[in-house]
C-alpha positions in Angstrom: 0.0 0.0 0.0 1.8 3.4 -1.3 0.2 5.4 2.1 2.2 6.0 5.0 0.4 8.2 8.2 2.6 11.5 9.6 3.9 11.7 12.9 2.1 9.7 15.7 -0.7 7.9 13.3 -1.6 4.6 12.5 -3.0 3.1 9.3 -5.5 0.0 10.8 -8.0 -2.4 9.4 -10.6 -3.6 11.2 -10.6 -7.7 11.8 -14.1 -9.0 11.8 -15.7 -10.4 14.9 -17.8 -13.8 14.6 -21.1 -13.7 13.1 -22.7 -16.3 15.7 -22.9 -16.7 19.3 -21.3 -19.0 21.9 -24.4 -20.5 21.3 -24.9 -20.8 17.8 -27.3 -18.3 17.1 -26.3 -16.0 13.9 -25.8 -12.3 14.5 -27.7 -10.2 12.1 -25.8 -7.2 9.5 -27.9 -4.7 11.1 -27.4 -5.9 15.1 -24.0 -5.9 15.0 -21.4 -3.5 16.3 -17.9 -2.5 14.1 -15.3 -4.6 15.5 -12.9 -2.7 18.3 -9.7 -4.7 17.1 -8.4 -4.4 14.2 -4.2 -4.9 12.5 -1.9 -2.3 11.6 -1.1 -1.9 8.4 1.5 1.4 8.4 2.9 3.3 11.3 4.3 6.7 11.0 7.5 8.3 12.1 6.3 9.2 15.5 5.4 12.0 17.7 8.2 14.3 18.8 9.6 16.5 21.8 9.5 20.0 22.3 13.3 19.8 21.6 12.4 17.6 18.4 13.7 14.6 19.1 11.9 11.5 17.7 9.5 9.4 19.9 9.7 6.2 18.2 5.9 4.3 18.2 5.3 1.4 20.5 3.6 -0.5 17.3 4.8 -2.0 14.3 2.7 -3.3 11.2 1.3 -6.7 11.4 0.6 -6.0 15.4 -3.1 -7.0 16.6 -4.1 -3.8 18.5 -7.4 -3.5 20.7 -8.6 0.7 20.2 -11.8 2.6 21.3 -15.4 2.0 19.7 -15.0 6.5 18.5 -11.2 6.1 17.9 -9.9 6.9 14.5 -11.1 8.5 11.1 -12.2 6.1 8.3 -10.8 6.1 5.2 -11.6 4.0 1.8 -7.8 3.2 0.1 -8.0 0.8 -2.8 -11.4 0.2 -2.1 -10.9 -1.1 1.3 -12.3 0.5 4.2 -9.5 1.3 7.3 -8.9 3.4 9.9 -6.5 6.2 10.2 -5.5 7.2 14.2 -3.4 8.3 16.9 -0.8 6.0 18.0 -2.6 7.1 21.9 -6.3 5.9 21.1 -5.1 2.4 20.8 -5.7 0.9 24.2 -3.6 -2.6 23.6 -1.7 -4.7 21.9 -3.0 -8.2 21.7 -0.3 -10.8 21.8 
């Protein structure tokens, strides 16, 4: 992908959740919520100081990241929908 965010921002696309319960029962298009965990795709430079030194991100691409139900700005880039956000409205990195 020929995009790469500025500063503290992170390119991420969603991962889908399941579309049935524990149970079995199938979750409906229009009941279901947009996932909260999603991939990074690209990572930009990072955030700097006063004194403009570099703060390197704490994420790389390929990480699994957990992020806030608001967080982010979407974005269609080749036809796929992602998510453009601060490198501080992701909450986690899943392991």
């Amino acid at each position: 992908m020929a995009f790469t965010p500025l500063h503290d921002r992170v390119l991420v696309r969603r991962i889908q959740g399941e579309d049935k319960t524990k149970g079995g029962l199938i979750i409906p298009d229009t009941a279901k919520e947009k996932p909260a965990e999603g991939e990074i795709v690209s990572v930009g430079e990072g955030a700097r100081k006063d004194s403009g030194e570099l703060i390197a991100p704490s994420v790389k691409s390929g990480d699994r990241i957990l992020f806030g139900k608001w967080s982010g700005t979407e974005v269609t880039l080749n036809g796929e929908e992602l998510l453009i956000m601060k490198e501080s409205d992701i909450l986690g990195i899943i392991s």
